[in-house]
MARGUPA-419567 format. One record per residue (C-alpha): chain; residue in three letters; residue number from 1; x, y, z. Coordinates in Angstrom, 2 decimals, padded with zeros to 5 digits, always signed. Layout:
! residues N
A; ALA; NUM; X; Y; Z
...
***
This chain:
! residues 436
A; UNK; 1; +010.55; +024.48; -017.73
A; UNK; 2; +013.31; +026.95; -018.05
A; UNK; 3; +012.48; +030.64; -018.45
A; UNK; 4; +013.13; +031.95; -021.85
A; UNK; 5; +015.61; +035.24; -022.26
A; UNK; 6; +013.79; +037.94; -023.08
A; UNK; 7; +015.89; +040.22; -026.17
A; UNK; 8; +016.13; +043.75; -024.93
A; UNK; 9; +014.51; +045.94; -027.93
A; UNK; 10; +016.54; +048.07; -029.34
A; UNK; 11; +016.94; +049.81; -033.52
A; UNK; 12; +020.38; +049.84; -034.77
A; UNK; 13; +022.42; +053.03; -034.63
A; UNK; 14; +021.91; +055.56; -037.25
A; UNK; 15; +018.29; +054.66; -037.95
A; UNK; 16; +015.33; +056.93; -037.54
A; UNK; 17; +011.96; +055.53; -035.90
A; UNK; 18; +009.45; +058.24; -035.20
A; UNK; 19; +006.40; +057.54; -033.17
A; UNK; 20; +003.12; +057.71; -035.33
A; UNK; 21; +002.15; +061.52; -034.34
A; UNK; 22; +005.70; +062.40; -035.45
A; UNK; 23; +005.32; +060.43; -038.36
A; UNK; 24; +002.33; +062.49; -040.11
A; UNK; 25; +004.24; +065.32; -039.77
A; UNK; 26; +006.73; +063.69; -041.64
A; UNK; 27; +004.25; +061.94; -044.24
A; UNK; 28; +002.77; +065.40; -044.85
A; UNK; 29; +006.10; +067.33; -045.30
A; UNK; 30; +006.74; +064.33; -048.43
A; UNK; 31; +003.24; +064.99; -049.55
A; UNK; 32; +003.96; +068.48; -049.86
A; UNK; 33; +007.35; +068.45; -051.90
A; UNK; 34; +005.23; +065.16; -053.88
A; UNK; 35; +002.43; +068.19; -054.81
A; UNK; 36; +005.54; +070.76; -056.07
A; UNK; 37; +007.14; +067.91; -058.30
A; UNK; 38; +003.66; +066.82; -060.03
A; UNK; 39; +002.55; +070.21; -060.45
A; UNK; 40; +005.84; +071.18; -062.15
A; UNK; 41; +005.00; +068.06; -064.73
A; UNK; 42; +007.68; +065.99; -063.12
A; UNK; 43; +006.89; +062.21; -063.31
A; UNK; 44; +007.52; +059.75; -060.37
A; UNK; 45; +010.11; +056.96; -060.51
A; UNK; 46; +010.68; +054.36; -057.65
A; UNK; 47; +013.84; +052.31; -058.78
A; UNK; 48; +015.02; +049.33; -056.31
A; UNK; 49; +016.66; +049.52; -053.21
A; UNK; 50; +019.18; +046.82; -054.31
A; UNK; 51; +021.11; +046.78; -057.21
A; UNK; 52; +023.97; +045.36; -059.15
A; UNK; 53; +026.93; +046.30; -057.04
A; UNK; 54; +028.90; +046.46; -060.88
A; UNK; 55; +026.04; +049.20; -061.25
A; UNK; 56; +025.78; +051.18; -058.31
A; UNK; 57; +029.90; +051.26; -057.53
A; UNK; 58; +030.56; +052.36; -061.59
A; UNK; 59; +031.10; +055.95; -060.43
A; UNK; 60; +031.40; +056.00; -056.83
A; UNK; 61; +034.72; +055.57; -055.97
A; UNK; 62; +036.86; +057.01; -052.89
A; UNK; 63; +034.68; +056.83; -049.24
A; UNK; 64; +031.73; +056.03; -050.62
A; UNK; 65; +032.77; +052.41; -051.31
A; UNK; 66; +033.99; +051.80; -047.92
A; UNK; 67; +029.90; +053.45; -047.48
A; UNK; 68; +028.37; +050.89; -049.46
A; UNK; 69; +026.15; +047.85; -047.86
A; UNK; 70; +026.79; +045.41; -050.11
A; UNK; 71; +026.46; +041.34; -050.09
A; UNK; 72; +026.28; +038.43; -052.21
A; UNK; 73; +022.99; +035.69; -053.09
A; UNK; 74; +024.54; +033.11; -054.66
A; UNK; 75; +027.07; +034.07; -057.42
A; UNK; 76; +025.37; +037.64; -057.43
A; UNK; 77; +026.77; +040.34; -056.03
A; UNK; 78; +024.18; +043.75; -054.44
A; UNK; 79; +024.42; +046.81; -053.09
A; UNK; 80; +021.87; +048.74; -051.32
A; UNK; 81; +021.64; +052.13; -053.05
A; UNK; 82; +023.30; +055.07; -051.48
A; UNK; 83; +021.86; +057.47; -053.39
A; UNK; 84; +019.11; +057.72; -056.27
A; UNK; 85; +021.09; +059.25; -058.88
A; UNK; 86; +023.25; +056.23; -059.94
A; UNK; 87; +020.04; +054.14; -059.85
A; UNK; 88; +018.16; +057.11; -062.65
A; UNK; 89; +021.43; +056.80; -064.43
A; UNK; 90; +020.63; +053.77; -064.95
A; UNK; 91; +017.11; +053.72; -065.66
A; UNK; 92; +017.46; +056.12; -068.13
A; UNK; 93; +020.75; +054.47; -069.89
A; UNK; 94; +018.14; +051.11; -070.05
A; UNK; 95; +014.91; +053.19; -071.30
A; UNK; 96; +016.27; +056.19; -073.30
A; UNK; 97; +014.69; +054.74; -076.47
A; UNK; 98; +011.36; +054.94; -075.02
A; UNK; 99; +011.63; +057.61; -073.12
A; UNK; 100; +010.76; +061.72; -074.08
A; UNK; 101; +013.31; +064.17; -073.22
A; UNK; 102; +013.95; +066.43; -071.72
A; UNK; 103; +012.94; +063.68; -068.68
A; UNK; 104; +011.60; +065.32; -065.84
A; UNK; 105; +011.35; +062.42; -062.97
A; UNK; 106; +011.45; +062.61; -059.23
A; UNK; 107; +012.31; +060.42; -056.39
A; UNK; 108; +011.34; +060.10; -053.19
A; UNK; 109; +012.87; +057.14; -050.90
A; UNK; 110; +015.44; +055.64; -048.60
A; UNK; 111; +019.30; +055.49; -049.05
A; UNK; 112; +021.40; +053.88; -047.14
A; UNK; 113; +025.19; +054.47; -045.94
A; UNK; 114; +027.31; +052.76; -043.87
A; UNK; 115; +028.76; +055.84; -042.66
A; UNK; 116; +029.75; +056.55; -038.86
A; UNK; 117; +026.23; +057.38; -037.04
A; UNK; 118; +026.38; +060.99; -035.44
A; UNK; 119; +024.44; +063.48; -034.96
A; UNK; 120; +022.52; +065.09; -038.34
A; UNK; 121; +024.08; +061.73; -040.06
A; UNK; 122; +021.58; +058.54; -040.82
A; UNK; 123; +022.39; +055.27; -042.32
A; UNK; 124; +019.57; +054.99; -043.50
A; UNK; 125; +017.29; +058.55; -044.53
A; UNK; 126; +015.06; +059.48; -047.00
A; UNK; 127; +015.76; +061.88; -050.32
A; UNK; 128; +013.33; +063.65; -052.43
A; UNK; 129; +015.40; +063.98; -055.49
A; UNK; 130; +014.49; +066.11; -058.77
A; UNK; 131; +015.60; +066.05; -062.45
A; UNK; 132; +015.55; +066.69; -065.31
A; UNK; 133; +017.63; +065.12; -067.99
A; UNK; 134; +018.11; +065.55; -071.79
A; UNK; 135; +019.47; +064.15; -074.74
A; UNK; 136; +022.70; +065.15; -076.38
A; UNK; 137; +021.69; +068.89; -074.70
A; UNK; 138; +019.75; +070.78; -072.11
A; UNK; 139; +019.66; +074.04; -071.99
A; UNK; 140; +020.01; +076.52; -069.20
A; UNK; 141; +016.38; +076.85; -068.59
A; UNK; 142; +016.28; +073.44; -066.61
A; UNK; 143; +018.78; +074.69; -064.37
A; UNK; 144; +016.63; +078.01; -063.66
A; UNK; 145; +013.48; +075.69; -063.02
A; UNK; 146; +015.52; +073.44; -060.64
A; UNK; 147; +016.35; +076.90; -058.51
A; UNK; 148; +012.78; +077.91; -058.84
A; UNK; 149; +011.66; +074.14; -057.71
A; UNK; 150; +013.13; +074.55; -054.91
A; UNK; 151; +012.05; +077.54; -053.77
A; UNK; 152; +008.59; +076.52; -054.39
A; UNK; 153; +009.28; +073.46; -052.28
A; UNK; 154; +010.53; +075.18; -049.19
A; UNK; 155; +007.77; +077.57; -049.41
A; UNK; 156; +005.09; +074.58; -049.22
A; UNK; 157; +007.53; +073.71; -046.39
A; UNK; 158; +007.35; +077.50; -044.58
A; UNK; 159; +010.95; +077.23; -044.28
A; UNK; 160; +012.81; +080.23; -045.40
A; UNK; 161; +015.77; +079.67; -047.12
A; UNK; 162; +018.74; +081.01; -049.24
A; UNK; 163; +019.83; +079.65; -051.91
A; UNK; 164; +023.47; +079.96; -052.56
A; UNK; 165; +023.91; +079.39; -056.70
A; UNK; 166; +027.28; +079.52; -058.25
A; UNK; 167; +028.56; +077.51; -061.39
A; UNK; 168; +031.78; +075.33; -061.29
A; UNK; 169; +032.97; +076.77; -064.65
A; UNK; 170; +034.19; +079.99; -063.47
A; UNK; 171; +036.51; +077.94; -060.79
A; UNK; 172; +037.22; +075.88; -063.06
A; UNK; 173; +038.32; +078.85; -065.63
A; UNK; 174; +040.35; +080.33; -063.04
A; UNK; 175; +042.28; +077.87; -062.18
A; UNK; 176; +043.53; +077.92; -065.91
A; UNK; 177; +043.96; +081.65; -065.99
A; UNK; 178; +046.53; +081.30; -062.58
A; UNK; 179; +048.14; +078.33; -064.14
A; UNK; 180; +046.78; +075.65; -062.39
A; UNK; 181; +044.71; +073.76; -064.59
A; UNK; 182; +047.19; +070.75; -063.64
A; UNK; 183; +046.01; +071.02; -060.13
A; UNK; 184; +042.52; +071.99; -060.62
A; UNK; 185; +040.84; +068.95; -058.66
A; UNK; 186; +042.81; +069.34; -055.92
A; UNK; 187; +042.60; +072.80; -055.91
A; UNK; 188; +038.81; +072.78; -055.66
A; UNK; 189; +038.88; +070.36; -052.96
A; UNK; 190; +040.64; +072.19; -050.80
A; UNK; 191; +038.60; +075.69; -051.67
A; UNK; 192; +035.64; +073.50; -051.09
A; UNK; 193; +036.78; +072.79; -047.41
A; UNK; 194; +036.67; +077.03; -046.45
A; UNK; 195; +034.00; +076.75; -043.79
A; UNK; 196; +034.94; +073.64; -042.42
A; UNK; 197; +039.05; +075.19; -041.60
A; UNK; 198; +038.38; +078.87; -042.51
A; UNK; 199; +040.36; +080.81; -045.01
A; UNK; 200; +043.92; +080.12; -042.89
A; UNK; 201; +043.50; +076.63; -043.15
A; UNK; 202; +042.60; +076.86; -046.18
A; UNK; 203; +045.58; +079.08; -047.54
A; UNK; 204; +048.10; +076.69; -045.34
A; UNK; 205; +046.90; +073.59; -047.66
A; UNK; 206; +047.11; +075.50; -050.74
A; UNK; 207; +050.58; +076.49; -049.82
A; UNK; 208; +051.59; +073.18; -049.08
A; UNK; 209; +050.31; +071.94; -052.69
A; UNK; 210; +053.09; +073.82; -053.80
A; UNK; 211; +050.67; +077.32; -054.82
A; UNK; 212; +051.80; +080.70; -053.64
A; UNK; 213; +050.32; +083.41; -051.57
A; UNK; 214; +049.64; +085.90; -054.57
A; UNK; 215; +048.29; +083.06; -055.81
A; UNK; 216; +046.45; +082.03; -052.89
A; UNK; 217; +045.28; +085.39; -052.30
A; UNK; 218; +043.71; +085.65; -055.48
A; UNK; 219; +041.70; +082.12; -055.29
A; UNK; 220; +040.27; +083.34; -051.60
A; UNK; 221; +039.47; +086.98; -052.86
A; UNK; 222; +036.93; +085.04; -055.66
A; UNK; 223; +035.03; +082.19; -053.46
A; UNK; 224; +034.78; +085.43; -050.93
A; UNK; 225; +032.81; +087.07; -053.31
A; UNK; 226; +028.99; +086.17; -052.36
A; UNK; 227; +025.75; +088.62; -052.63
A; UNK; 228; +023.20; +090.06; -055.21
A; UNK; 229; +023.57; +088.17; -058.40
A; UNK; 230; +024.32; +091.19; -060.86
A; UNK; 231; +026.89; +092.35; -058.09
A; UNK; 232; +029.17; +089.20; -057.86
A; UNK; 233; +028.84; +089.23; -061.88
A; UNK; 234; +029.88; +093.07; -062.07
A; UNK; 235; +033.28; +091.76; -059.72
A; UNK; 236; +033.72; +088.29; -061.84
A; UNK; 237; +033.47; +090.04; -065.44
A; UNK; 238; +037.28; +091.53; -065.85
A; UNK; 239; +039.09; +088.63; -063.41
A; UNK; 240; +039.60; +086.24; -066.47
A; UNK; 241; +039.20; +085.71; -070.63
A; UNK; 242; +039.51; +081.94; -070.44
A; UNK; 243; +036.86; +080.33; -072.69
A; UNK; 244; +035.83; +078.20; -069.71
A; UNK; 245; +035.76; +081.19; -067.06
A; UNK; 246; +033.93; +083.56; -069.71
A; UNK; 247; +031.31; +080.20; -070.44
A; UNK; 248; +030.61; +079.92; -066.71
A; UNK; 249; +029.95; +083.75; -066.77
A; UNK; 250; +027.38; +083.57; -069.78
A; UNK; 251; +025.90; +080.63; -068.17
A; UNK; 252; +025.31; +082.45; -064.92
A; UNK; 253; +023.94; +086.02; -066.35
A; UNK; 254; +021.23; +083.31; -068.53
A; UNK; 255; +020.32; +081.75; -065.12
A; UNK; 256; +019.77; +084.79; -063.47
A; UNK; 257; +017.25; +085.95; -066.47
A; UNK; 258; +015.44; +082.62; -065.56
A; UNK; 259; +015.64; +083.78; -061.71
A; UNK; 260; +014.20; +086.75; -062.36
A; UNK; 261; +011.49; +085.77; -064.45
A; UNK; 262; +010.07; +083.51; -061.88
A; UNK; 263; +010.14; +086.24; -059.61
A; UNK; 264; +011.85; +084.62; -056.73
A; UNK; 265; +012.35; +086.54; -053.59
A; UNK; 266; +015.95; +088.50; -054.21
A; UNK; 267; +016.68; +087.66; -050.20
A; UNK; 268; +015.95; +083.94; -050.72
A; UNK; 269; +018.84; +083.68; -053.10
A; UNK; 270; +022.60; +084.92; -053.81
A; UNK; 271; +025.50; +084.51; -055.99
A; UNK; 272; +028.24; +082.44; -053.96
A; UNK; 273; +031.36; +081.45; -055.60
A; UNK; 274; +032.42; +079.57; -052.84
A; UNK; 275; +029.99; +076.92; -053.92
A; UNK; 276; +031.66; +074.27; -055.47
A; UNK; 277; +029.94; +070.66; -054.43
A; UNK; 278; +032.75; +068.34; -053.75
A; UNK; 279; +031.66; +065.59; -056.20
A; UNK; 280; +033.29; +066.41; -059.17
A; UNK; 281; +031.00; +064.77; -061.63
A; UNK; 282; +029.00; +068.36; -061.36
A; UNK; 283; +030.32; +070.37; -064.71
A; UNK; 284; +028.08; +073.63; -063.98
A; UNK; 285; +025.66; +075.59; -061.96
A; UNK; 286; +026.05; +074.32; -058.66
A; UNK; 287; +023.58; +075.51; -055.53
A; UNK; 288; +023.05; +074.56; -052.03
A; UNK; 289; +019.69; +075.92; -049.68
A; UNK; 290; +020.69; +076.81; -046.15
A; UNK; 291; +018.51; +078.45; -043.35
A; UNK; 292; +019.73; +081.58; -042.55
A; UNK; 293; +018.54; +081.94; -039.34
A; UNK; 294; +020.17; +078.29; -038.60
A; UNK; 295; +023.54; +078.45; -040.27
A; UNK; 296; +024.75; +075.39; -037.95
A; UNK; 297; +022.19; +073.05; -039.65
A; UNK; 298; +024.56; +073.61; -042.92
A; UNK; 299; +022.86; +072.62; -046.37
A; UNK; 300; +019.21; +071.62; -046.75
A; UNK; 301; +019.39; +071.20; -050.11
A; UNK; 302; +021.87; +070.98; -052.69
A; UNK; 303; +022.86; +070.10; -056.41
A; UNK; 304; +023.32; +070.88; -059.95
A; UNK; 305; +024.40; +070.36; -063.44
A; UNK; 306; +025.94; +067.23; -064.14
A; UNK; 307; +026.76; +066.62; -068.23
A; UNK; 308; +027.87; +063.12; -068.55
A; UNK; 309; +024.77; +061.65; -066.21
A; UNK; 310; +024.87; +058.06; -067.83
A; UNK; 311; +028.86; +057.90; -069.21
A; UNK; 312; +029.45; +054.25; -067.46
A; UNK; 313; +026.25; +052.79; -069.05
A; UNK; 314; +025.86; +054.32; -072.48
A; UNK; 315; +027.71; +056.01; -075.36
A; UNK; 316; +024.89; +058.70; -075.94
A; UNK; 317; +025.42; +062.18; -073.75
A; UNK; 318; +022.64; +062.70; -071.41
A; UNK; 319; +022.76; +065.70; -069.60
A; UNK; 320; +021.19; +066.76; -066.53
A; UNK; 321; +020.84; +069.09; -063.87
A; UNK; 322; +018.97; +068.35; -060.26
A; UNK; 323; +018.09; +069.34; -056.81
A; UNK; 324; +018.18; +066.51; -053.64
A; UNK; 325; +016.66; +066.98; -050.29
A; UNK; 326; +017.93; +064.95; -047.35
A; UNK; 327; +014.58; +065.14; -045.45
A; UNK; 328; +015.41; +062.70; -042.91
A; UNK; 329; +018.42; +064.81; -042.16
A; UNK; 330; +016.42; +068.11; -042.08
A; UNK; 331; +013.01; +066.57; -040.10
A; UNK; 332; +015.61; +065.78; -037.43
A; UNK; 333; +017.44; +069.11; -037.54
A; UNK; 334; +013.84; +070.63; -037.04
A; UNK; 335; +013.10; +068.27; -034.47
A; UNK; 336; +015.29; +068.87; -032.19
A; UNK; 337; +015.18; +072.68; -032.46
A; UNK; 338; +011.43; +072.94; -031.84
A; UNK; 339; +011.12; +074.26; -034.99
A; UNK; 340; +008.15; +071.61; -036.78
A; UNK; 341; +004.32; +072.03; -036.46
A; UNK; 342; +002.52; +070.75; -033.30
A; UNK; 343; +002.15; +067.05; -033.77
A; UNK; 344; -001.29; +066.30; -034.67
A; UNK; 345; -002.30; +063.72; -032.07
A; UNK; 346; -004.40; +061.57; -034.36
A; UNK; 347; -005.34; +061.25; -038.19
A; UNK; 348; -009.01; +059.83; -037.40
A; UNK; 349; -011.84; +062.55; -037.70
A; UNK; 350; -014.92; +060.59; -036.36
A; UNK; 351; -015.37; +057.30; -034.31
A; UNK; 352; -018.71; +055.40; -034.07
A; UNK; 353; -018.64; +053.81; -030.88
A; UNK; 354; -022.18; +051.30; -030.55
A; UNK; 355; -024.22; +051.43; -027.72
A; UNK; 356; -025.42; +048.02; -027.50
A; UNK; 357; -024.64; +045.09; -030.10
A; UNK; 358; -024.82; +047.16; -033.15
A; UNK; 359; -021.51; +046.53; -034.83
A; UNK; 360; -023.35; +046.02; -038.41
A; UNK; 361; -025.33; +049.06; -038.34
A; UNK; 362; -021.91; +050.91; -037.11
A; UNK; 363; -020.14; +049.61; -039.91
A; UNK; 364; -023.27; +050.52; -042.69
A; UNK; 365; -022.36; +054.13; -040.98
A; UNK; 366; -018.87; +054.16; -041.40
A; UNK; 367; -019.16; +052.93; -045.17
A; UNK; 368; -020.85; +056.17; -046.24
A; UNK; 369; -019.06; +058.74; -043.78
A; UNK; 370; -015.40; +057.28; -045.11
A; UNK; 371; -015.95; +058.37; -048.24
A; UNK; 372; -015.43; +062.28; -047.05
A; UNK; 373; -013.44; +061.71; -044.21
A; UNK; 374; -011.30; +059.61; -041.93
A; UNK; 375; -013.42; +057.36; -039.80
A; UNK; 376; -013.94; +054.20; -037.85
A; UNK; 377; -015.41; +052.09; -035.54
A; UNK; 378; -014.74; +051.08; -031.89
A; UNK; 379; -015.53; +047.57; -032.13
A; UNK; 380; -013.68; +046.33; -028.59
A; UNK; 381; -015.51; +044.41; -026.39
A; UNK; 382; -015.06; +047.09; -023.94
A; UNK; 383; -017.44; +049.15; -021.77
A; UNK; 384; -019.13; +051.88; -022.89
A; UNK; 385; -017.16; +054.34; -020.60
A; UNK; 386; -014.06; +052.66; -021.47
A; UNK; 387; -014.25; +053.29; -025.12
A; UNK; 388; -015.14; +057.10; -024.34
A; UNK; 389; -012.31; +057.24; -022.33
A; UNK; 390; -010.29; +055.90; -025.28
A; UNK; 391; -011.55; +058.26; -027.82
A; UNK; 392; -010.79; +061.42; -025.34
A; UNK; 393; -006.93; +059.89; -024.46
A; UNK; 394; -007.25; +059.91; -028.32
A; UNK; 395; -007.68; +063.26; -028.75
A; UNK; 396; -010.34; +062.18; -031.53
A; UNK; 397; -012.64; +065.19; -032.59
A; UNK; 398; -016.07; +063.65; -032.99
A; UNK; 399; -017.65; +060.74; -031.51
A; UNK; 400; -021.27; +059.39; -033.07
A; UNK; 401; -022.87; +057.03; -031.00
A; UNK; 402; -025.15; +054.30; -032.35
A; UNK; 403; -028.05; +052.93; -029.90
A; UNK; 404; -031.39; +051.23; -030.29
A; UNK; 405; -033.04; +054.84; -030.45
A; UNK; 406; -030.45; +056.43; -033.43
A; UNK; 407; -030.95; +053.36; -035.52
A; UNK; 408; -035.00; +053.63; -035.15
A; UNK; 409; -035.40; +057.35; -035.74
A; UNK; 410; -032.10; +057.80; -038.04
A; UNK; 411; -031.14; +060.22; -036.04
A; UNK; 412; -027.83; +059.89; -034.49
A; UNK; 413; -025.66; +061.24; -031.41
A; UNK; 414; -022.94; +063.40; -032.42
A; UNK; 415; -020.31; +064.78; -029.77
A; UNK; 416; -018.04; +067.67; -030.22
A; UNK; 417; -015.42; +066.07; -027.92
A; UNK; 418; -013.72; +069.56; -027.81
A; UNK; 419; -016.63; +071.24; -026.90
A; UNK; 420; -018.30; +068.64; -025.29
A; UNK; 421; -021.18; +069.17; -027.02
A; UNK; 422; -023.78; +067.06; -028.17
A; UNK; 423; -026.63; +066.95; -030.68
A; UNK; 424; -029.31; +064.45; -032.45
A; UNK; 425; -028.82; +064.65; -036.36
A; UNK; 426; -029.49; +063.02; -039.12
A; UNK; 427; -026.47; +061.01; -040.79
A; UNK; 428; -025.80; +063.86; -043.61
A; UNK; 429; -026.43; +066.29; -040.76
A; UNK; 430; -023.62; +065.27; -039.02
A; UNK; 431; -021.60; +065.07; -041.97
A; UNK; 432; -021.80; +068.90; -042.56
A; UNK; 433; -020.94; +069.54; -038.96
A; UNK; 434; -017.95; +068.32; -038.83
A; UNK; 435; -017.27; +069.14; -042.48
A; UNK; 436; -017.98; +072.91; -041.26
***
């Protein structure tokens, strides 16, 4: 009989796999930003991975389609999603007559893109998205709660941060007061590209879009400005009287009442107009979270206001304004920097190990103690020694071991594996010392 070829094991490029210790760190960093979203009133919403590819590519567009995993089953035709905004536009498009607004949902799942695999980029990675969307209007006020959400969240995360806040307006509004409202996208895009090819790259691209260098110097002087909020607005207030610029400028100085009222940190925040989020589909207050004393790791956190939300799928205007967390992206920045919390080496609390065939018992044992914490039984048909051996490799806290003498006199052996200590208690005995 011929040998069979073993497959070498292997995970595709661009995929994360973390080994189980690794993995409750993970689980516990989504459990915190879970406990910020619910105790801000935000519902949850888990829409599908796939979707109608006539759905998910409506506003996409450019690289992103080239992104896209898509396939057909039968005559239909499905993308994976690539983000979870498209899929809430949807949602809400299908629902918005039985829905209250303003709708506050999060998300928390995995996108995937079919982007090149490098280093800080994942095909596949998990987002913990926030938002908060209203009907025909929404004012200000959701934008100031997004900024204080995420503080909150990288607080729970004790990850200090800056949050760099700007709106797209006052770009936007300058770009009409130089003359360039023809050439505003493109414009943007290239002022969006600043610390990627630094202000001289930056100036040699506007120049050869046709803009000159009074021109040019006048678009770098604004996206330089960056620091306290009521500084940068002191600076912005006599550059333009465009409608737009002077809206962007009222918008901002209402935001920063909102700021201020939640009493957020002043150095975990700042006024950046060089801010501008490349997707253009954002219409306002813009922000992205960086770590200041890791500027390579780039944005944490990003988003904004975004006033035609569900334009491909319905003719009312739903506005909204959000906040996205690439956590994948972040856990592995972390990761590699020695910068996350020792692994924990296990998520059990207590084993009961039997001393004898005493498996029911054992299992009578673990049926009350599981109630108040994490607990099982050793049921291998392994030495004694063997399974004590196990529990230590384990790093497991408490061991209770069950013989013929603990099940007569109810009075069990508890080990302090730590302390390698040792003592005869009653069941609820025990409970409290480890509970202690």
């Amino acid at each position: 009989m011929s040998q069979q070829k073993l497959i070498k094991p292997r995970i595709l490029s661009g995929f994360m796999e973390l080994s189980p210790n690794k993995q409750l760190i993970f689980d516990g960093m989504i459990e915190k930003i879970k406990r910020v979203y619910q105790e801000s009133c935000f519902m949850p919403l888990d829409t599908p991975v796939l979707e109608l590819s006539e759905i998910l590519l409506a506003k996409s567009g450019g690289e992103i389609d080239k992104e896209v995993y898509h396939f057909t089953k039968g005559d239909t035709n499905i993308c994976m999603r690539y983000d979870l905004t498209v899929p809430l536009a949807r949602y809400v498009s299908m629902n918005s007559e039985n829905i209250s607004f303003p709708f506050k949902r999060y998300q928390i799942g995995k996108v995937y893109r079919g982007e090149r695999a490098q280093r800080g980029r994942f095909r596949e990675f998990v987002q913990c998205d926030g938002d908060i969307v209203g009907l025909d209007q929404l004012p200000i006020a959701a934008d100031g709660e997004c900024v204080f959400l995420i503080d909150k969240i990288f607080k729970q995360l004790d990850i200090d941060i800056v949050n760099h806040i700007s709106n797209r307006n006052i770009l936007v509004g300058y770009c009409r007061e130089l003359s360039l409202q023809d050439k505003t996208k493109e414009v943007l895009t290239l002022l969006d590209k600043v610390n990627k090819i630094g202000k001289d790259g930056v100036e040699k691209e506007l120049e050869n879009l046709g803009i000159d260098k009074k021109t040019s110097d006048k678009l770098l002087y604004i996206i330089s400005l960056q620091s306290d909020f009521q500084e940068v607005l002191e600076k912005l207030a006599p550059l333009s009287k465009d409608e737009i610029f002077v809206e962007g400028l009222r918008q901002l100085q209402e935001l920063y009442q909102y700021i201020q009222a939640y009493q957020i940190d002043k150095k975990n925040y700042s006024l950046d107009i060089s801010i501008i989020r490349g997707q253009d589909y954002y219409t306002g207050t813009v922000f992205e979270a960086s770590i200041p004393s890791h500027p390579e790791f780039g944005t944490v956190c990003g988003g904004g206001r975004y006033d035609n939300l569900a334009g491909y799928f319905s003719q009312k205007k739903m506005p909204g304004v959000g906040l996205s967390i690439g956590l994948t992206r972040l856990f592995d920045l972390l990761d590699k920097n020695n910068m996350l919390p020792a692994c924990p080496p296990t998520n059990t609390t207590l084993q009961i190990i039997p001393l004898g065939d005493y498996l029911v018992e054992c299992f009578k044992l673990q049926s009350y103690f599981s109630k108040y914490l994490n607990c099982e039984v050793n049921y291998e048909n392994r030495s004694f020694k063997a399974k004590m051996k196990e529990a230590g490799k384990k790093q497991i806290p408490y061991i209770l071991i069950v013989g013929e003498e603990e099940i007569d006199r109810q009075l069990y052996t508890l080990k302090n594996m730590a302390l390698g200590e040792q003592f005869k208690l009653s069941k609820e005995d025990c409970l409290k010392m480890i509970c202690k």
